[in-house]
Kinemage of the C-alpha trace (Angstrom):
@kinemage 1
@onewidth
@group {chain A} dominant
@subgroup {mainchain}
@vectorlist {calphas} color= white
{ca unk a 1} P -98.404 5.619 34.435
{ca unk a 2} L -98.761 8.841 33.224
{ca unk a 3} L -100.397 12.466 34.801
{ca unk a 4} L -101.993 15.242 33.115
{ca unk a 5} L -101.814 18.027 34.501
{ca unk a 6} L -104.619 20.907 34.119
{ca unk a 7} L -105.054 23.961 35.261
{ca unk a 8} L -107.721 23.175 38.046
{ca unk a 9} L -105.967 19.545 38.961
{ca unk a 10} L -104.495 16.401 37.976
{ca unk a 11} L -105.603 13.056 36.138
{ca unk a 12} L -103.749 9.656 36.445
{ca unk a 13} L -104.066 7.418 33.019
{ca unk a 14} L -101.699 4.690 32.397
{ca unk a 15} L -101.738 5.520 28.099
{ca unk a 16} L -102.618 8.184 26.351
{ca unk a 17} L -103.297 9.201 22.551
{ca unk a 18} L -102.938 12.550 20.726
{ca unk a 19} L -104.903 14.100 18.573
{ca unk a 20} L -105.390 17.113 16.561
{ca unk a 21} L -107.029 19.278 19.325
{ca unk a 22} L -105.913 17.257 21.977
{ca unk a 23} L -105.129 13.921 24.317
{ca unk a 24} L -107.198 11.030 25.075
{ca unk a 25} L -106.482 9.494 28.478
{ca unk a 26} L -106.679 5.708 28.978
{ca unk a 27} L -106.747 3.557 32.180
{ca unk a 28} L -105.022 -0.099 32.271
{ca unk a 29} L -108.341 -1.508 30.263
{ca unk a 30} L -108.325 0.857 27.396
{ca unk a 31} L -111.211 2.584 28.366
{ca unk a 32} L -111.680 6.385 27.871
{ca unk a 33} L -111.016 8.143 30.929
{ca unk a 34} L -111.126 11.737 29.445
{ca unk a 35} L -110.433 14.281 26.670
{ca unk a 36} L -108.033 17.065 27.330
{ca unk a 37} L -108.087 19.656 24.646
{ca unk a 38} L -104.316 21.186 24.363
{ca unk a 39} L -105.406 24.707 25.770
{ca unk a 40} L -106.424 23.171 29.237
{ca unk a 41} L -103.081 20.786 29.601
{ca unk a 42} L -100.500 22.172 30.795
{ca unk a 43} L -98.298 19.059 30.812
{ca unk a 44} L -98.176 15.425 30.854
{ca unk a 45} L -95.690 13.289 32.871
{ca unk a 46} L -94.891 10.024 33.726
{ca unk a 47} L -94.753 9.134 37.354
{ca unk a 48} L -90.282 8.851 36.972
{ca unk a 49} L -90.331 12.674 36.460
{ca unk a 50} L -92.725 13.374 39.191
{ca unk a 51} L -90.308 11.688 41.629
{ca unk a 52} L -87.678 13.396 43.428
{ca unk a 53} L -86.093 11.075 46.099
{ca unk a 54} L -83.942 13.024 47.557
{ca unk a 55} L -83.630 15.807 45.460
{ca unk a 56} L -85.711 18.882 45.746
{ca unk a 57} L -87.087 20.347 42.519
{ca unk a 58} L -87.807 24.160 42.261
């Protein structure tokens, strides 16, 4: 699973294409979940490096 993350919030997909002015976000069917131009993502993670266990990230 993967999360976009946008100025204004967050989106979950599990797959994702990109494209010349941005990334299309897919759920587990395939279906289009939403278009993120590049200007309005400010990064896209998968769920491993949004957890921290024990360790605090700063």
């Amino acid at each position: 699973m993967y999360r976009a993350i946008l100025p204004n919030g967050q989106l979950e997909c599990e797959s994702y294409r990109t494209g010349d002015h941005g990334v299309e976000l897919y759920d587990d069917d395939e279906e289009l979940l939403a278009f993120v131009p590049y200007e309005n993502l400010e990064a896209l993670l998968t769920d491993a490096a949004t957890e921290t266990g024990s360790r605090s990230v700063m």
